[in-house]
C-alpha positions as CSV (number, residue, x, y, z in Angstrom):
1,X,53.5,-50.9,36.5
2,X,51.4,-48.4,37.9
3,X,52.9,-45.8,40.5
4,X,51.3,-46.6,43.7
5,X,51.1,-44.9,47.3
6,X,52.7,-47.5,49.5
7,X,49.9,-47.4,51.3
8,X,47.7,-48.6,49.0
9,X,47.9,-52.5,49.5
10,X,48.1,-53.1,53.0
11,X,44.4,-50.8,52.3
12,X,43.1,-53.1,49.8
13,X,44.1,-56.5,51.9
14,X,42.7,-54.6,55.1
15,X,39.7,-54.4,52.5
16,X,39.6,-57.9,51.4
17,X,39.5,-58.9,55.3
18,X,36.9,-56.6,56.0
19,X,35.1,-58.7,53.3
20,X,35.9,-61.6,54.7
21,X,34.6,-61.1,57.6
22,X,31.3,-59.4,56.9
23,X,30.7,-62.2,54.2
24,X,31.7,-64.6,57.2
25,X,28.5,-63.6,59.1
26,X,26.4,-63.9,56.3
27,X,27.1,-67.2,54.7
28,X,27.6,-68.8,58.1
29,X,24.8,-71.3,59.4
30,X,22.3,-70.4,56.4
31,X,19.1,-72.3,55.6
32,X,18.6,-75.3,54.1
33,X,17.9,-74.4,50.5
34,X,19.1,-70.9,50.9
35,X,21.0,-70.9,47.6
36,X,17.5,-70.7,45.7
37,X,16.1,-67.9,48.3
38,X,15.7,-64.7,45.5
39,X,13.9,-61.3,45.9
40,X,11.4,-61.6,42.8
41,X,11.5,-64.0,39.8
42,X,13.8,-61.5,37.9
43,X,16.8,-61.2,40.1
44,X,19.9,-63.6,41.2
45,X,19.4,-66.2,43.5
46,X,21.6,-66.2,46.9
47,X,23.9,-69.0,44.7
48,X,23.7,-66.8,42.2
49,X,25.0,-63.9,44.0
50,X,27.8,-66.0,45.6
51,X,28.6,-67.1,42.4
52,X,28.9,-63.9,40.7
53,X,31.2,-62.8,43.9
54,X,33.5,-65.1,43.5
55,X,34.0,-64.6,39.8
56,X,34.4,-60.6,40.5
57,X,37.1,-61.8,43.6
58,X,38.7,-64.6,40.6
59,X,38.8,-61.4,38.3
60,X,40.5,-59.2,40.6
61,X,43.6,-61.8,41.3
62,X,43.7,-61.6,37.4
63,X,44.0,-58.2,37.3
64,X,47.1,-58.7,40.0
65,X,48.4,-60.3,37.0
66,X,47.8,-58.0,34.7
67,X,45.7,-60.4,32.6
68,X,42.3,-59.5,33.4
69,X,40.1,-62.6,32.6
70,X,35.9,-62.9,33.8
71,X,33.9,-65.7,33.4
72,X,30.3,-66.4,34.5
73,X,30.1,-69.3,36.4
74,X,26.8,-71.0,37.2
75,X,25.5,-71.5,40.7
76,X,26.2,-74.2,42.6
77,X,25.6,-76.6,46.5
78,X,25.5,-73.9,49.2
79,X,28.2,-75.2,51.1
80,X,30.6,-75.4,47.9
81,X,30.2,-72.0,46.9
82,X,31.2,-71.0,50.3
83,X,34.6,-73.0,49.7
84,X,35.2,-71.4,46.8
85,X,34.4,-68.1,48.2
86,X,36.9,-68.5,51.0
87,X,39.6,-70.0,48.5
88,X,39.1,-67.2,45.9
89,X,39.6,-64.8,48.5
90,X,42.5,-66.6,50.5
91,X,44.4,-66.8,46.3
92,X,43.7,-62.7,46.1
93,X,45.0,-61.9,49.3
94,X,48.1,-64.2,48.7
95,X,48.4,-62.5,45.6
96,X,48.6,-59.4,46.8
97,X,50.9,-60.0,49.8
98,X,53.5,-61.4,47.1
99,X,53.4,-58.5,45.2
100,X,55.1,-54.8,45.8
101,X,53.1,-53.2,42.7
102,X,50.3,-54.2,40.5
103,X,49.8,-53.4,36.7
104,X,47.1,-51.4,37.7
105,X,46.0,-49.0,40.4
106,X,44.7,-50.7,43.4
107,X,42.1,-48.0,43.2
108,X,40.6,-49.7,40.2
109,X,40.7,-53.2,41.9
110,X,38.8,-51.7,44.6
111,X,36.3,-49.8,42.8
112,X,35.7,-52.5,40.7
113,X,35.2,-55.9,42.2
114,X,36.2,-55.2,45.9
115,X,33.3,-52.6,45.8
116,X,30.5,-54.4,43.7
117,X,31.2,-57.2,46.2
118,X,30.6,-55.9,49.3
119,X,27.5,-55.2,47.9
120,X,26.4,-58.4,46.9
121,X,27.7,-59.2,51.0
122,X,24.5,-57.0,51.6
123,X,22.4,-58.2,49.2
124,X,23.1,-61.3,50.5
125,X,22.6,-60.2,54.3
126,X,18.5,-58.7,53.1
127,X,18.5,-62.4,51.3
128,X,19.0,-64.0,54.7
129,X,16.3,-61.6,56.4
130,X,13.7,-62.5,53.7
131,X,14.2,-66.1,54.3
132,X,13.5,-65.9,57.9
133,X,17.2,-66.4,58.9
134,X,18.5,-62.9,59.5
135,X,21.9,-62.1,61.0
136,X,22.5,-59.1,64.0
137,X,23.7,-55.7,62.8
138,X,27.2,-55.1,64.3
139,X,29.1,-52.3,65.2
140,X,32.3,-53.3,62.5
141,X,34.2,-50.2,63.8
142,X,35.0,-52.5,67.4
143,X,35.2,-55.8,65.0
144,X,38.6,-57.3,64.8
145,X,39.3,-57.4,61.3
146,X,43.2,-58.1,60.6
147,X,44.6,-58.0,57.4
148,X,45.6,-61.9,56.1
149,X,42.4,-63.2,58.1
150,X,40.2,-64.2,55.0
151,X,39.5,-67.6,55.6
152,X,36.2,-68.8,57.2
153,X,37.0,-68.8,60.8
154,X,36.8,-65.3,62.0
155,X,37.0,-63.7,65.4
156,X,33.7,-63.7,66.7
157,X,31.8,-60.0,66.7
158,X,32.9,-57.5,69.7
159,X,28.9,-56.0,69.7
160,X,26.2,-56.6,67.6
161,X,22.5,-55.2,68.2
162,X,19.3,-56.1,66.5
């Protein structure tokens, strides 16, 4: 086990909501056919890129294990890579309330997969803009992100702007 600031987790599950939620707003209500909607011919589809974020959020609760396992999983329907979005981030948050350490610093579990997929939450977000179906900015300072809220239904945004 790794020595760990006692601090650490309740910062990576805040994290993992903060996901949640911005990811929330971006898969929520997108267009028909959206999980084909890519940038150029050479980069990941929107499926594509849910896909892969659910594979890094499916390789983080194996790193809560310390059995770190990745696989590449194909992309799929919108609507069920959403569910398995919300599940494989509902399992890691579980996970990590459960445990008091981890077998490896919660710094790498952020850096790693918590980080690269808040990105792909913004790539996701310019995705939506290209296909016509953009979603408001939002001041996420004033949101009300709560640690243990990972699921689908989040609060609704305190101010958003164009």
């Amino acid at each position: 086990m790794t020595d760990m600031n006692p601090t650490d987790l309740p910062l990576l599950r805040h994290t993992l909501a903060t996901l949640a939620y911005r990811a929330a707003k971006v898969l929520r209500d997108a267009p028909p056919a959206f999980e084909k909607q890519r940038i150029a011919p050479s980069t990941r589809s929107a499926g594509e890129i849910l896909a892969h974020i659910c594979d890094l959020l499916d390789w983080a609760a194996t790193m809560t294990e310390g059995k770190p396992i990745w696989h590449d999983s194909p992309s799929a329907q919108w609507n069920d890579l959403v569910a398995r979005f919300f599940k494989a981030t509902q399992a890691l948050d579980h996970r990590l309330a459960a445990v008091s350490t981890l077998p490896c610093s919660a710094g790498k579990i952020f850096q790693g997969p918590i980080a690269d997929a808040l990105t792909h939450v913004g790539q996701l977000a310019t995705l939506r803009r290209l296909a016509g179906a953009g979603v408001l900015g939002e001041n996420y300072f004033l949101a009300h992100i709560t640690s243990g809220c990972v699921g689908a239904d989040q609060p609704p945004a305190v101010k958003e702007f164009d």
